[in-house]
N, C-alpha and C positions, 0 to 999 in steps of 0.2 A: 571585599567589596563586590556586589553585583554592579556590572559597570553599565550593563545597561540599565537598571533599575536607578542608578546610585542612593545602593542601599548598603550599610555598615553597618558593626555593633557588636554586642557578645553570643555565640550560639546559645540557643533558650533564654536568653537575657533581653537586655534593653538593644534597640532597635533602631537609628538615626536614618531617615529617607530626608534623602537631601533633592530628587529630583525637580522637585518643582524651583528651585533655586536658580534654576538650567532653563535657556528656550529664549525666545522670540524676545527682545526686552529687558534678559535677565543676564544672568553669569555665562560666561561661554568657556570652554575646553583650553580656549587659546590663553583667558586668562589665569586660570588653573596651572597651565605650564609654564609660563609665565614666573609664577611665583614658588614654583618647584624646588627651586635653591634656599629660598627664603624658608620653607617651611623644612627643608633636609635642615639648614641650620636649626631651625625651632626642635625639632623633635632630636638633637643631638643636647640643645640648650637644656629643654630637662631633665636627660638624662643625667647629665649632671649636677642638675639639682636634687636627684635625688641621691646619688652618689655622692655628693660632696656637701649638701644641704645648703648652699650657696648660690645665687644667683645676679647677673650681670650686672654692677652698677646698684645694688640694691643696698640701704645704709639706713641704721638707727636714727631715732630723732637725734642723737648727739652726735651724729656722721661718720659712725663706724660701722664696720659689716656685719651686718646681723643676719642670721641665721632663717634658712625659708626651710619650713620642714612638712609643711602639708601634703605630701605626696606620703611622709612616714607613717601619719594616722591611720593606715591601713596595715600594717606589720607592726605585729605584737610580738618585741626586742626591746633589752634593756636600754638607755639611751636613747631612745624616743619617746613621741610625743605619749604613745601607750605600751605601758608592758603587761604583762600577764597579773602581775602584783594589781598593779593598777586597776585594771578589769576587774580582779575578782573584792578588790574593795568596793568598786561599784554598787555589782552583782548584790554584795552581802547589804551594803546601804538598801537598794531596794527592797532587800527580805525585810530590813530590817523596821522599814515605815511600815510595810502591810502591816495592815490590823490598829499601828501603833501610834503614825499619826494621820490626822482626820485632813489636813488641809494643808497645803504646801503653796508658797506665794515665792517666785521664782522672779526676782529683782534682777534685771538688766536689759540694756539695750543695745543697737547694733546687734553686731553676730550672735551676744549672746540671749540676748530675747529672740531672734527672728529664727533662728538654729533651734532652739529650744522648741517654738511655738511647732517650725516643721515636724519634730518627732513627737511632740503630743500629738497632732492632727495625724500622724502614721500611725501614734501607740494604741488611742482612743474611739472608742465607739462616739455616734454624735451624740450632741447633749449627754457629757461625761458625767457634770458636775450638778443633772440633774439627775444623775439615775443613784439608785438608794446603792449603801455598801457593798450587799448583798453583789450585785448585778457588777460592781467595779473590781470584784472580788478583793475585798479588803484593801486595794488600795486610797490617796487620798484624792479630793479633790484638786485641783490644779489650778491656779490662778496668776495670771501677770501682772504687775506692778513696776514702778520704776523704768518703765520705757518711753516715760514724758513726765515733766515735773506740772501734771496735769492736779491743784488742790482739788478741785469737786471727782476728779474721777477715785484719786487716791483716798477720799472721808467717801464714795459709797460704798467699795471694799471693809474699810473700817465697819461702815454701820450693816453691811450683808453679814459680816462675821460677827460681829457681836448678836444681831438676831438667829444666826445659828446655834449661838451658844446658848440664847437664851430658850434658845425651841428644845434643844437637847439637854436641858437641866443638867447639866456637869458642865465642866472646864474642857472645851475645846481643843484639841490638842495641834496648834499651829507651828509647822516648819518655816524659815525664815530662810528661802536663800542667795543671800545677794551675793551677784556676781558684778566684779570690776577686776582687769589683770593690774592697772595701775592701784586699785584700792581705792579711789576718788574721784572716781565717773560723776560728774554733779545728778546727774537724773537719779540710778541705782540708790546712789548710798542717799542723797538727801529722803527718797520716799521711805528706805528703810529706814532710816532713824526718825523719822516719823511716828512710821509704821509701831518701830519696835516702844518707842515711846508710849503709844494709847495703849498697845497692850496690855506694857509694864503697869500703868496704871488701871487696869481692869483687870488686878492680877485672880479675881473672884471667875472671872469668867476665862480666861485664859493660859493655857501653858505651853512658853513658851520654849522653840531650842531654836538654835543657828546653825547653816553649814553655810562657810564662806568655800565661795571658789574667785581665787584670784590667783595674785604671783605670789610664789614662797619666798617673800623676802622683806622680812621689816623695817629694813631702813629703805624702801622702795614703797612696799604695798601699806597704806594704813589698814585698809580694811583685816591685812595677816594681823599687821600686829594687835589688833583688838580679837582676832580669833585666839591667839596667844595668849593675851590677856581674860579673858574670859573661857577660855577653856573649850571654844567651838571646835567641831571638827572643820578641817581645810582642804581642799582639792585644791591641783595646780592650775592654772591656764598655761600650757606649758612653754617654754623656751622658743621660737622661731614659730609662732602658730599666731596670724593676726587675727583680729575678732571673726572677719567676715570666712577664714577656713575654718574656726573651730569647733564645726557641727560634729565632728568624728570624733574628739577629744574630751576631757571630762564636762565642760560647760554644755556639752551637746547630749552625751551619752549617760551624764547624772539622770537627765529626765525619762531616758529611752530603760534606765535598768527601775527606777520607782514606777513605772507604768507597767513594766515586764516587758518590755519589747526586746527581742534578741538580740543585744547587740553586738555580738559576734559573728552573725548572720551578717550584719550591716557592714560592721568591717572586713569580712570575709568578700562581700560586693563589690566595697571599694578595690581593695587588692587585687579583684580580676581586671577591674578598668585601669588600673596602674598599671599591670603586667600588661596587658593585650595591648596599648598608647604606647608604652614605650619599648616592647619587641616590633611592631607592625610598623608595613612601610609606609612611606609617606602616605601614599592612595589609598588603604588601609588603614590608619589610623583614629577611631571614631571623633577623639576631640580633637585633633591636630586640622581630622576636615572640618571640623564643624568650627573652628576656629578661622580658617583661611577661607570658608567660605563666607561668613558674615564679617570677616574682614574686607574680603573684595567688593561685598555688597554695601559696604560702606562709600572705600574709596572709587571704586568705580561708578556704582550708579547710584552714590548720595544717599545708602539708605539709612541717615541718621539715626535713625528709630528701629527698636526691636521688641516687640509683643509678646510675652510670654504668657500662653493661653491655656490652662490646663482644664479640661475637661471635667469635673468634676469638683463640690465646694472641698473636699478635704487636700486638691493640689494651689489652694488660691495662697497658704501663708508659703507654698513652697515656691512660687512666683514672688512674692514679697522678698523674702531670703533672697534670689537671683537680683532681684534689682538693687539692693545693695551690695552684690558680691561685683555685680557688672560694673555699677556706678564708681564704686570706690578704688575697684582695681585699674578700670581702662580710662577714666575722666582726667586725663593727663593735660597739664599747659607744654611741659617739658618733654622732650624725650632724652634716650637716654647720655644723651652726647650733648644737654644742655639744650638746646633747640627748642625752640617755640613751635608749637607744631598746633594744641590742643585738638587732641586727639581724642576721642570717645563719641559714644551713640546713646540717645536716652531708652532705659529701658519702663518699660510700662505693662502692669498685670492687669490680666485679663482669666476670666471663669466663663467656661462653653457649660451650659447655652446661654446664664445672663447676660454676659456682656453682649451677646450674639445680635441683642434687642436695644443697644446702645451705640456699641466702640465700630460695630461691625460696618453700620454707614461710611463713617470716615475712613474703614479700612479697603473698604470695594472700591468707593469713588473718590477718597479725599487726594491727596498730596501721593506722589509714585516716591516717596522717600521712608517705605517701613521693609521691615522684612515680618511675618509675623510667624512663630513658632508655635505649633500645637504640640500639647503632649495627651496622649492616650494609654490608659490601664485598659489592657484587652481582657481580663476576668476579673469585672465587679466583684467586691466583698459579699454585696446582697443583689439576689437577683429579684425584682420587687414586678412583678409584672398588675398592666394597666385592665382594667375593665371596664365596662360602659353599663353605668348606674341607672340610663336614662335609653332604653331601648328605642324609645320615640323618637330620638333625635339621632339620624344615620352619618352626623360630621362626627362624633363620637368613636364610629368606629372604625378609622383611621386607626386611632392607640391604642382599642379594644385587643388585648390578648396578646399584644407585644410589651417585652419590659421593659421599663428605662431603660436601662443600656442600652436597648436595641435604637430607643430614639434620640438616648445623647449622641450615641456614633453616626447615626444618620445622618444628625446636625454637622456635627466636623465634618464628616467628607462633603456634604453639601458647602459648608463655607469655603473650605477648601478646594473645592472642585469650582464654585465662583470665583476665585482670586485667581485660578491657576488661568481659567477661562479668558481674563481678563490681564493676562502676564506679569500678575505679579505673583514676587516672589513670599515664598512658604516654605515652611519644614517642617518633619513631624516627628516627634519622640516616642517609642512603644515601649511600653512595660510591660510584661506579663500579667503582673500585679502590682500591689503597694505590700507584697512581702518585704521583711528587711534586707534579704539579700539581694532583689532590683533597687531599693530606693538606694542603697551603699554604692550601686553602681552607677547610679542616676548622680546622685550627690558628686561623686569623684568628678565623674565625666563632667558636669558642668563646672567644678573647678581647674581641672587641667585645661579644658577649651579657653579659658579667660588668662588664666595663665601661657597657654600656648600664644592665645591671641596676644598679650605683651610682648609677647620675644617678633612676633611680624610685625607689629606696628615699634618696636624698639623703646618702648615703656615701661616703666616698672609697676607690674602687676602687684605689690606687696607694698608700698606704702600709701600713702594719704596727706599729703602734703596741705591741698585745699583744706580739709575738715580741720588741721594745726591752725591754719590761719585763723579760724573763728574762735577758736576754742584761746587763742592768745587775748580777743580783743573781748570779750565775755569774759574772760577770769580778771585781766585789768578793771574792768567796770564793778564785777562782784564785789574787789580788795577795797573797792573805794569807802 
């Protein structure tokens, strides 16, 4: 850490500046020490979890101890959540669609649609699924479903695919992949059998295959045993991996190896922010601070609220994905000793520069109870630079002959240089780029930081207790 900067991270890697955090209004040194013991015990807490894949207090819906293994999705070892076998069945799935199938509808929700959408938006050029084969190099198009028991959205899906087919006079070659680890997510499986249903009856214009990914277990998983019985291939969701960590595991990595994106690269990212968190010392540790700092900025100065801002539209579903990973992990009534506490801060996404022209009001002058997080990719995929079409007109050339990037970034440090102005609190994320071995290190780091942050606030980062209680009084009403 540069302690006068307080600046942390991986060398050549991702980047956490935490100073603005600090100052007149904000976090001070005193409370930082303060909490020193608390976070020595936190970063001993996960050592252990990865050591022993066990953590404090954490238990099955049926109240036995179940297994936390998200720290393993970066070591490729038998016994974990990914092994080398595993990868390279991937790997060969991806060869195996190029060319072969045309369109793949990727059914789930929670982690496993919001994980998914993140690595299509890494793997993908924009407008994927309008640019011809050629350009996607034989891969297929991409599409979500079953992430809301939404009829009118799930029959325009139906009717764009069928005029596909009908445009390309042949049978269409559609992949089906519902994901559920229980098998019987009501949103997933009912759109799929929908889904699979119109098909089956358009069998002139359609052909159809299934890859289930769920749990391997039939008298658990329905959805296995209908891959059993029909002969689908099966991925695991694996053992001690809850929805909202299994971006790094096969639910997440199916889609990153059929788009081609490196995912060993990805997990190779993750693996350095696992190593560098749990050898570095407390003041050194990138998520341990970034966890006890938007912990303090909670319970000290109220700041309920956390903005996660990413600079560009391809970081907005990776803001989506955080605010479920926050929501579900730290929105606690209990903590871990029984206690009433309700514990958590709401998270809410945000895109520089759109929201810039919205959220940004509220965030300068509204309520002093946010903390907002920027993240920044310091080298664009395309460098697009501006010109002035209209010589006549000299406000023009302001952006004449500088490139986006030069005036997205401009934007952030101006927002940011407003807030800071004004003592509130901000922090910033740098990526080199959206290679896969930054986003692997981005991804880790914000699961251990929410993980770190349960073990200080004395929570269990790993279950969902709340979303059980709905899910009890909606399946009552369904039986009816």
């Amino acid at each position: 850490m540069t302690k006068e900067k307080k600046t942390t991270g991986l060398a050549g890697g991702l980047t956490f500046q935490y100073e603005n955090l600090f100052g007149e209004g904000r976090l001070t040194e005193a409370m930082m020490a303060e909490l020193r013991p608390a976070m020595d015990a936190a970063a001993a807490s996960m050592r252990r979890i990865l050591e022993t894949g066990f953590a404090k207090a954490h238990l099955s819906k049926d109240g036995t101890p179940e297994h936390v293994y998200f720290p393993r999705q970066a070591y490729l070892r038998e016994g974990n959540p990914n092994e080398e076998a595993s990868l390279s069945r991937l790997e060969a799935m991806g060869e195996a669609w190029r060319h072969h199938v045309d369109v793949a509808v990727f059914l789930g929700i929670g982690g496993s649609y919001l994980g998914d959408k993140v690595l299509f938006d890494l793997s993908t050029k924009p407008y994927w699924n309008q640019l011809p084969v050629s350009a996607r190099e034989g891969r297929p198009q991409i599409y979500f479903a079953g992430n809301n028991v939404d009829g009118e959205a799930t029959q325009g899906l139906l009717d764009m695919l069928t005029y596909q087919a009908r445009e390309a006079g042949r049978p269409l070659r559609v992949m089906l992949v519902p994901i559920s680890k229980s098998g019987t997510t009501m949103e997933p499986l009912s759109v799929f059998s929908a889904v699979l249903v119109y098909l089956r009856q358009h069998a002139d214009l359609f052909r159809i295959d299934v890859t289930a990914v769920t749990g391997l277990d039939k008298d658990e998983s329905l959805l296995y045993r209908l891959a059993c019985e029909n002969g689908w291939p099966a991925l695991a969701i694996p053992e001690g991996i809850g929805g909202r960590y299994c971006i790094l595991s096969n639910p997440g990595l199916l889609m990153g190896a059929v788009l081609g994106y490196d995912i060993r690269a990805l997990l190779d990212g993750a693996r350095e922010m696992v190593e560098r968190c749990l050898s570095a010392a407390a003041d050194d540790n990138p998520a341990l601070l970034n966890a006890a700092c938007k912990y303090l900025a909670a319970e000290k100065l109220g700041a309920d609220v956390e903005v996660f801002m990413g600079y560009g539209d391809r970081l907005r579903s990776l803001g989506d994905w955080y605010v479920q990973l926050l929501s579900e992990s730290l929105g606690k009534r209990q903590d871990r000793e029984g206690r009433t506490v309700y514990y958590g801060r709401t998270p809410v996404v945000a895109t520089g520069t759109t929201d810039m022209h919205s959220m940004t009001q509220q965030h300068q002058d509204g309520k002093r109870n946010k903390v907002i997080q920027f993240l920044e990719v310091t080298r664009p995929a395309v460098a697009l630079p501006v010109a002035n079409p209209f010589p006549q007109e000299p406000a023009l050339d302001m952006y004449a002959g500088k490139e986006m990037d030069r005036l997205l970034k401009a934007a952030l440090a101006a927002n940011e240089t407003a807030l800071t102005g004004d003592h509130r609190c901000s922090a910033r994320y740098i990526l080199p780029s959206l290679e896969a071995r930054y986003a692997g290190q981005l991804l880790m780091f914000l699961m251990l930081s929410v993980a770190y942050e349960g073990e200080l606030a004395d929570v269990d980062a790993f279950d969902q207790p709340g979303v059980e209680a709905y899910k009890k009084i909606m399946k009552a009403d369904l039986a009816r």
